[in-house]
Rosetta silent file (secondary structure, phi, psi, omega in degrees, C-alpha in Angstrom):
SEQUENCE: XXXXXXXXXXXXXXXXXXXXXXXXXXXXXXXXXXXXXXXXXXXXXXXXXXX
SCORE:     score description
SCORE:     0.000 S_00000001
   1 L     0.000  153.013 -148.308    0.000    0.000    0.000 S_00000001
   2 L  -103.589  139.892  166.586    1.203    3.235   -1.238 S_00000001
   3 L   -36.664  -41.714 -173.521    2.010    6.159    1.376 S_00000001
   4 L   -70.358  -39.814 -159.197   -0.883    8.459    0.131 S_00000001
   5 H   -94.989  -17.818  153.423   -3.485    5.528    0.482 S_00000001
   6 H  -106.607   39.130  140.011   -2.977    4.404    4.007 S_00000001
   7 H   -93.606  -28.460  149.943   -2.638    7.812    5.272 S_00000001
   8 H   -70.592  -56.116  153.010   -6.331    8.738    3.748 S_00000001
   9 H    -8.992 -103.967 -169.938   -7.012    5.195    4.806 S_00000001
  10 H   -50.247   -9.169  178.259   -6.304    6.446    8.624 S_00000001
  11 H  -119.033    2.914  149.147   -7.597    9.233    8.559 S_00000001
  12 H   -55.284  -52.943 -176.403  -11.310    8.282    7.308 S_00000001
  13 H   -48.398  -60.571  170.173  -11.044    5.452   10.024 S_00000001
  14 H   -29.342  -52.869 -167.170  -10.494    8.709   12.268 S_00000001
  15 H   -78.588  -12.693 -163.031  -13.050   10.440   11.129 S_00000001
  16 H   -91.538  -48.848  169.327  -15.776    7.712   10.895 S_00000001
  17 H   -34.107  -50.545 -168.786  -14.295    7.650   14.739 S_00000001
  18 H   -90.611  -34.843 -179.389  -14.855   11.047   15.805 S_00000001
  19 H   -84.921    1.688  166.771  -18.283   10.832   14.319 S_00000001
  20 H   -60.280  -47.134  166.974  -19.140    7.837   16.385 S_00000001
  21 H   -64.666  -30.748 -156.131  -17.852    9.654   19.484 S_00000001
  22 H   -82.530  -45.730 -178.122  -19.772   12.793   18.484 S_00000001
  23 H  -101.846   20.388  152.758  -22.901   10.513   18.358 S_00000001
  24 H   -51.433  -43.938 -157.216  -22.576    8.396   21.350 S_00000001
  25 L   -37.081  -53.321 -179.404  -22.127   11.093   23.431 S_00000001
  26 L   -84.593   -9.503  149.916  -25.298   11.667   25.203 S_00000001
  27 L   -72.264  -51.399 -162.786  -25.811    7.825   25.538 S_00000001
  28 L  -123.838   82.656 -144.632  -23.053    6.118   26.081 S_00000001
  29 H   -89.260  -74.492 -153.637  -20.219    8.814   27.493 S_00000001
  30 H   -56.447  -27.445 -178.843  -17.597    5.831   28.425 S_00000001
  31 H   -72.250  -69.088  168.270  -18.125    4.374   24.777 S_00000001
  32 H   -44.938  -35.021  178.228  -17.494    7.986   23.352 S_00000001
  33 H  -108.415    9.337  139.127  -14.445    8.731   24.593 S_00000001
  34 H   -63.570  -65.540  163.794  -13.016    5.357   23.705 S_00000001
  35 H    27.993 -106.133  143.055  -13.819    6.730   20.445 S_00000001
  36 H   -10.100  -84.653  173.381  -12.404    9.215   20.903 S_00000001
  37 H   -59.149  -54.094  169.732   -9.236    8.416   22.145 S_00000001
  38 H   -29.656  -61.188  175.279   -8.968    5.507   18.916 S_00000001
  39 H   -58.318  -29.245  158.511   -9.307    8.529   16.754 S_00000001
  40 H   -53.850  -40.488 -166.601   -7.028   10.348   18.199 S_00000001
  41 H   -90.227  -19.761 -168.404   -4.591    7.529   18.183 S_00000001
  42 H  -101.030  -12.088  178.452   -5.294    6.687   14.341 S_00000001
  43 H   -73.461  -49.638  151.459   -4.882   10.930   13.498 S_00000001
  44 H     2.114  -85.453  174.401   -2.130    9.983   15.178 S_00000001
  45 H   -67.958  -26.996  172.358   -0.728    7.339   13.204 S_00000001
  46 H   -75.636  -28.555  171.157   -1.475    9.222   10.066 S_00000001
  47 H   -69.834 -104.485 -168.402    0.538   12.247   11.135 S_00000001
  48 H   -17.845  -55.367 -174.771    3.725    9.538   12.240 S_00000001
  49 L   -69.301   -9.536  173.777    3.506    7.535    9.121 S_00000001
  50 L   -69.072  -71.690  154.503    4.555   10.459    6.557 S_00000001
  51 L    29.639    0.000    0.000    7.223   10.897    9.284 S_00000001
């Protein structure tokens, strides 16, 4: 897999993350900010791998 394509790759999985967290929130709070943090950790990963 080509540099460009898992770095969009990670950072849909982010975002498909953050909206999970965003709509969890008011239900499930401990569920959101796993979320959360996963997205964080895959924005993460997307930032490191061009690195």
């Amino acid at each position: 897999m080509s540099e460009d394509v898992a770095m969009i790759a990670l950072l849909a999985l982010a975002g498909f993350l953050y909206g999970g967290a965003y709509s969890t929130w008011k239900t499930a709070r401990p569920l959101a900010i796993a979320l959360g943090v996963a997205g964080v950790l895959a924005t993460a990963g997307a930032v490191l791998y061009l690195l």
